[in-house]
TIZAPA-371429 format. One record per residue (C-alpha): x, y, z. Coordinates in steps of 0.1 Angstrom, whole numbers, plus 5000, padded with zeros to 4 digits. Last residue first. Layout:
% TIZAPA-371429
XYZ ...
//
This chain:
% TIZAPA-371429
475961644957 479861684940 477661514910 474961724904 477562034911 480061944884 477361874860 475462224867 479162364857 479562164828 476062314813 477562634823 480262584804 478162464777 475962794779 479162984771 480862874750 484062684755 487662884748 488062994782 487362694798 490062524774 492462824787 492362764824 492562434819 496362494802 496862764827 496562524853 498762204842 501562504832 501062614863 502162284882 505462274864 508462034865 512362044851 514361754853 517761694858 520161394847 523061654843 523661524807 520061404799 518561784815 514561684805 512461964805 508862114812 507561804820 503561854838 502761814866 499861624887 500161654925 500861384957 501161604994 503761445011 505561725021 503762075019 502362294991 500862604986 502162865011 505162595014 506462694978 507663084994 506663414986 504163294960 502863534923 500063404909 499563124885 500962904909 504062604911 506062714882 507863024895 508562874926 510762564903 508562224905 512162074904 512261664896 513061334912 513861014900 515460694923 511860584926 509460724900 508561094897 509361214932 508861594938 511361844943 509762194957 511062534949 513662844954 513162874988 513462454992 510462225002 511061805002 509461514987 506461614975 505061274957 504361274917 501461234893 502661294858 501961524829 503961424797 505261744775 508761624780 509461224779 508560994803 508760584802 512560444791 513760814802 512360714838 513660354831 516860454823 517160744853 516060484878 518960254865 517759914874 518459784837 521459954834 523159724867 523359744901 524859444923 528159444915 531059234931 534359264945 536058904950 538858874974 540658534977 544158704987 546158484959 542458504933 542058894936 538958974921 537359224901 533659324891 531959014893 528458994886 525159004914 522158784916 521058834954 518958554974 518458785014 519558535043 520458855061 518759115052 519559375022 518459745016 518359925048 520759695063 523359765038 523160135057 522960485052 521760495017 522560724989 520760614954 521360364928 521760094954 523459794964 526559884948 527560184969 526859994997 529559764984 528959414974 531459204990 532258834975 532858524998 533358174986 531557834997 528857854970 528858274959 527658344994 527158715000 528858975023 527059295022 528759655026 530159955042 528559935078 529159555074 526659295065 526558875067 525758565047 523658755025 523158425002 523758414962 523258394926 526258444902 526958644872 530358664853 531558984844 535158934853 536658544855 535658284884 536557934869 539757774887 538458054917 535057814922 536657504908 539657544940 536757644961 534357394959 537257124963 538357294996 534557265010 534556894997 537556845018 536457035049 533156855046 534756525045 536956575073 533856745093 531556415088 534556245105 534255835121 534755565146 533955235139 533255015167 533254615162 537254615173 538454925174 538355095140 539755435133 539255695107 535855595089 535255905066 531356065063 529156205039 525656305061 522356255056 520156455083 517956275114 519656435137 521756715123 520257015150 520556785178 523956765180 523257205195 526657395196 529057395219 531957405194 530057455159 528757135142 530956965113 531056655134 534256585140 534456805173 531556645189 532956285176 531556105151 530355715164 529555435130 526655245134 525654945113 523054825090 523855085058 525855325075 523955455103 525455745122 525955795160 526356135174 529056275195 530556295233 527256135250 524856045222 522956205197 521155955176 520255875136 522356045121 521955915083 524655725062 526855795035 530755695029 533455855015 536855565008 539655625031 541455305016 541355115049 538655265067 536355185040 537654835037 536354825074 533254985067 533054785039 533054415060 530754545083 528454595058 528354255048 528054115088 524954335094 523354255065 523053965078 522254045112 519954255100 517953995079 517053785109 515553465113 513253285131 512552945119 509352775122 507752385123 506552395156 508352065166 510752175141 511752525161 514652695150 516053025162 518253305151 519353205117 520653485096 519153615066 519553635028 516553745007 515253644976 511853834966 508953594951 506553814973 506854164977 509754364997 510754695007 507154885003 505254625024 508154625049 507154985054 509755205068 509055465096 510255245120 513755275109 516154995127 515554745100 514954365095 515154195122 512454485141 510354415113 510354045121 511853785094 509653455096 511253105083 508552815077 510152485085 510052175066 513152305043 513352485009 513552805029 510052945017 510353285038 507953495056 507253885062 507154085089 505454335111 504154565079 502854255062 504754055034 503953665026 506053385002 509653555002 511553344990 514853185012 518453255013 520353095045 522953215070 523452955098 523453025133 521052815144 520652545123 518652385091 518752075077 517752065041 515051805033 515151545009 512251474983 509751244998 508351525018 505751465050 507251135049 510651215062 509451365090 507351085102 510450825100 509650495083 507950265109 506050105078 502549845087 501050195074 497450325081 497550355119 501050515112 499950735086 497050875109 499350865143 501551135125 499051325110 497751355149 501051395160 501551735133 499051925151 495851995128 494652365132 495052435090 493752115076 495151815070 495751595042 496751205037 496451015003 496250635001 497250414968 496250064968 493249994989 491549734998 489249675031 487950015038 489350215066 486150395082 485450105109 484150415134 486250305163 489450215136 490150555119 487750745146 490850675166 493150965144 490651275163 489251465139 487951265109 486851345077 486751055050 487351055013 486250734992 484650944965 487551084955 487551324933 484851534940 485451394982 489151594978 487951904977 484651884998 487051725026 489752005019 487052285022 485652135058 489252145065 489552545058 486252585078 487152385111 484152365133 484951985133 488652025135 490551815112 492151535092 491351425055 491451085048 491650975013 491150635000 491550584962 493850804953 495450994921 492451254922 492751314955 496251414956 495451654928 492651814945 495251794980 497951964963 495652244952 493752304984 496652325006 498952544983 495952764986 496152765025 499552815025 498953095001 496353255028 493653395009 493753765004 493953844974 492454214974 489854344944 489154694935 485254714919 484654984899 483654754867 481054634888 478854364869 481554164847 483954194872 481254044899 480953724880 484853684872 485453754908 483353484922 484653234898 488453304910 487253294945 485453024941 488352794924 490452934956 487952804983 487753055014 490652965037 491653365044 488053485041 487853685012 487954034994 486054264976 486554704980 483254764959 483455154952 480055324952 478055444925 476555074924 475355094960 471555024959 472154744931 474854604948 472454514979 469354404954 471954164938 471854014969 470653694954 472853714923 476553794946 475153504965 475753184944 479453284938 479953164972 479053275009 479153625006 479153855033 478254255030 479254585041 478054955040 479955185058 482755145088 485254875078 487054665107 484254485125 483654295090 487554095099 486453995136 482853855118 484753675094 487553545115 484553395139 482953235113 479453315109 479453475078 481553205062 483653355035 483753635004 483753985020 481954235003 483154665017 480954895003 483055244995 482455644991 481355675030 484455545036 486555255053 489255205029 492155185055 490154995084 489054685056 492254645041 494254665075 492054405089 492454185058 496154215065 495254095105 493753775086 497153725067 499653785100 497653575118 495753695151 497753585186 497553895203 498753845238 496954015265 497754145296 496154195334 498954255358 497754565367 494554675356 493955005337 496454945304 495554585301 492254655312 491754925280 493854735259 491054435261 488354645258 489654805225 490254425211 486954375217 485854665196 487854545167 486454225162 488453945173 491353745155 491053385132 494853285149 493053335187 493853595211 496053455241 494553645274 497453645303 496453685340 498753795369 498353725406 496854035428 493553845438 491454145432 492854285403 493653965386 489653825395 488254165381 490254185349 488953785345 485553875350 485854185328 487153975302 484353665308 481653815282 484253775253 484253395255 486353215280 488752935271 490552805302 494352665303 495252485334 497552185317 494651945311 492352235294 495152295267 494951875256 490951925257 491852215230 494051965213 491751725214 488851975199 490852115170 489952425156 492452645172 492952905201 489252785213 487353135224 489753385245 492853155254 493253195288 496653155314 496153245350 499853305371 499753205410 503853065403 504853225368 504153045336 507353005314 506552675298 502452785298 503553105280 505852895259 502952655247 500952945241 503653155217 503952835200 500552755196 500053135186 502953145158 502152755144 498452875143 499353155115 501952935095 500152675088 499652405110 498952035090 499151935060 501352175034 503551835020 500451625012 501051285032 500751005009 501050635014 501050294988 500050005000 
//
């Protein structure tokens, strides 16, 4: 008789992380300490009875405030394990809530990594704008922990079958964005039906995969197991969804496929038949590997090693401390998982991975990735491998550090911490110190201020596994650079954009790009000013030429005005004599007033030119500030004078009234007074 154990039977991945984090708990249990697992941790009844045996209680939601009570008042310390299928959202709430409110009350969330993606999924797109279908068992307790998740309008779907009988539901929010996905052990040939169907209805529909690939894996190898069999027994939980898929699997191919829970229904219940040639074995998801175990060996007259059988091909061994590659098969934000080519699952944590909690692991990796990692921990009973890419990487950057150091190569990193004495930057995986005084920061001034900035850095010393390093060596060098193509290409004329880096009483210092140049005061403006400050700031952008330089005393004297901001061009550029223009009194003399044509310009409204009658002095008619029309008398291009009159304006009005007739002026004149009232 030929037997087969599919290679995926058994825990996945999911219930191997909260059995194991159970079975240690129980390991590590302190003396008065109350263990519970909130509902069954797993499918599987004689393992659950197994649990019970050791102390272990299931309670149901309705029991946490009786257990928060109990640890309060009793003073010993209680520990809640939350199933693989996860809670709804708003128990999880009351759970934090004692665990941050009652001492010694915790909680250890147990949910798989895939089921706490569909989580994610559902919070994220939760919108008035969406309807959130789920394809799975509406009664299933990951279901109904997964629909807590979305706010709006939701839906379950048990099969393909539904989408027409609710058709109603999708009918009502068709302008709405369908965000589908599934249960993580709904049936993969129903999935893939199910979204052909709906596809074809809602073309706005965004669909997530979200069915376990382990599961998947499951549900293929056992339809072709089944179909090269003729006796299949398929082992698992009664209340077991993914295993009540298996059995419907495999029973279309097989019709000699049995369901059984506990390996003694085998012989109690007379289910092995008589002949049989060729014998398949699957499991589901919450199926401990002894109970596979006992199956083949109740079937088999063979002793052949259990191990060996779940793969006939030969396994790789694995250790701690080795370094192996592996392909990545699931990514979440908390880690991701590796196919090692080995009966063990591997699992990289985020915190094994990277020291920047602002990275997403969803963004660094996807699935078919190869990545190298370190071995940390191995666990065959359990069937995982913790591992750590870190370490790894670790190792290899180590390695050009020191080479680094060696031929004084640059190297980049980020500071990531101030520290006593200096700051700590990571290169790559590892941490290199800089010293106060290497670190391109003024003496006693503020680390902080480069945290968190990416620096260029030289490693000048190692000492041991600590690299010490110079941000300020670099800098100086790349500063010295600058300069030497700076004054290698700095000729007369030439135009540059700056910083105010500083100002004098005579001048402005600006930042040509690591070299100074001094714009005079003189420079800064077309007309007298008492200061820099009252033109430029600090920090100012200037675009300013070079008017000579002095490359062996590294002086540079720049420009800053130029024919285009002439006030006298652009006056010339815009006026000409016989134009009238509004100007500004800017000042009184005895022999006139100046008034400001455009800024920089200014003209003489001579005393003789202000009235039509004869004035003693301007101010009888005119004080500062006071804005008049005038008219250009004359233009003075060599002195850059001009000449202004105010009578001119007058006696020019006065003789237009002069020349109208009579009734129209008087017709003007009952106009001017309609609209003065």
């Amino acid at each position: 008789m030929e037997i087969t154990i599919a290679k995926n039977a058994g825990f996945c991945f999911g219930v191997k992380r909260a059995t194991s984090a159970l079975e240690m708990a129980i390991d590590e249990r302190r003396e008065g300490e109350r263990i519970y697992t909130l509902g069954h941790l797993i499918h599987n009844t004689p393992y659950n009875e197994s649990l019970a045996k050791r102390g272990v209680e299931c309670i149901s939601t309705e029991d946490i405030a009786r257990v928060a009570k109990l640890t309060k008042e009793s003073g010993s310390p209680s520990k809640i394990f939350i199933r693989a299928h996860g809670i709804p959202k708003e128990v999880e709430a009351t759970l934090r809530q004692f665990s941050e409110t009652v001492d010694g009350f915790s909680y250890v969330d147990c949910t798989c990594p895939y089921v706490k993606n569909i989580h994610s999924i559902a919070e994220s797109n939760s919108a008035e704008e969406n309807c959130f279908v789920l394809f799975g068992a509406e009664s299933h307790p990951e279901v109904i922990g997964i629909m807590s998740y979305f706010e709006g309008e939701k839906t379950v779907l048990g099969s393909s079958d539904d989408i027409e009988e609710k058709r109603e539901f999708f009918e009502k929010n068709k302008n709405k964005t369908f965000i589908v996905a599934a249960q993580t052990t709904f049936s993969i040939s129903e999935w893939k039906k199910s979204q052909k169907i709906f596809k074809k209805l809602y073309t706005n529909a965004k669909f997530f995969d979200t069915i376990c690939n382990v599961t998947a894996l499951r549900q293929t190898e056992a339809e072709a197991l089944s179909k090269s069999c003729d006796f299949m027994v398929v082992i698992g939980g009664k209340d077991s969804s993914n295993t009540e898929k298996l059995y419907n699997i495999c029973k279309k191919n097989c019709p000699g496929t049995v369901r059984i829970e506990s390996p003694s229904e085998l012989v109690s219940n007379k289910l092995i038949p008589e002949k049989m040639q060729k014998v398949g074995i699957a499991a589901g998801a919450s199926t401990p590997a002894f109970a596979i175990q006992e199956v083949y060996e109740t079937m088999s007259e063979f002793t052949e090693n259990f191990e060996q059988m779940l793969d006939s091909t030969p396994m790789k061994t694995l250790n701690t401390g080795d370094t192996v590659t592996g392909i990545v098969t699931f990514v979440s934000d908390s880690e991701i998982q590796l196919d090692l080519g080995t009966n063990v699952t591997g699992y990289i944590k985020a915190e094994q991975i990277t020291d920047d909690a602002s990275v997403k692991l969803s963004e660094m990796f996807k699935k078919g990735d190869e990545v190298e990692a370190f071995v940390i921990r191995v666990s065959d009973v359990e069937g995982f491998a913790e591992l750590s890419k870190k370490r790894v990487d670790s190792d290899k950057n180590w390695q050009k550090i020191v080479a680094a150091c060696e031929n004084r190569e640059i190297l980049s990193g980020k500071v990531v911490d101030v520290v006593k004495g200096g700051v700590n930057v990571l290169v790559g995986a590892n941490r290199v110190f800089v010293p106060a005084s290497q670190s391109g920061v003024a003496k006693d001034g503020d680390l902080a201020s480069i945290k968190g900035t990416d620096v260029n850095l030289y490693v000048t010393e190692i000492k041991g596994k600590r690299a010490v390093g110079s941000i300020r060596a670099v800098a100086r060098e790349e500063r010295r650079a600058k300069e030497a193509a700076f004054w290698a290409e700095i000729e007369e004329g030439k135009v540059y954009t700056g910083k105010v880096k500083s100002l004098t009483s005579f001048g402005a210092f600006v930042d040509l790009g690591g070299v100074d140049g001094m714009v005079h005061k003189t420079e800064l403006s077309w007309k007298p000013i008492a200061s820099p400050a009252s033109v430029v700031s600090v920090g100012d952008e200037l675009t300013v030429f070079v008017k000579s330089f002095d490359a062996e005393k590294k002086r540079i004297s720049l420009g800053y005005k130029t024919e285009e901001t002439n006030p006298w061009h652009i006056f010339t550029a815009n006026y000409a004599v016989g134009d009238v223009a509004a100007v500004k009194i800017v000042s009184l003399m005895p022999f006139g007033a100046f008034g400001e044509i455009c800024d920089g310009v200014d003209g003489l409204i001579h005393i003789s030119q202000i009235a039509q009658q004869r004035i003693g002095n301007p101010a009888e008619v005119l004080k500062v500030g006071d804005e008049v029309n005038v008219k250009i008398i004359g233009i003075d291009e060599e002195n850059q004078k001009v000449s202004l009159s105010i009578r001119a304006l007058l006696e020019e009005a006065q003789a237009e009234e002069e020349a109208m007739p009579e009734d129209y002026a008087e017709e003007t004149e009952e106009a001017a007074e309609a609209d003065a009232e």
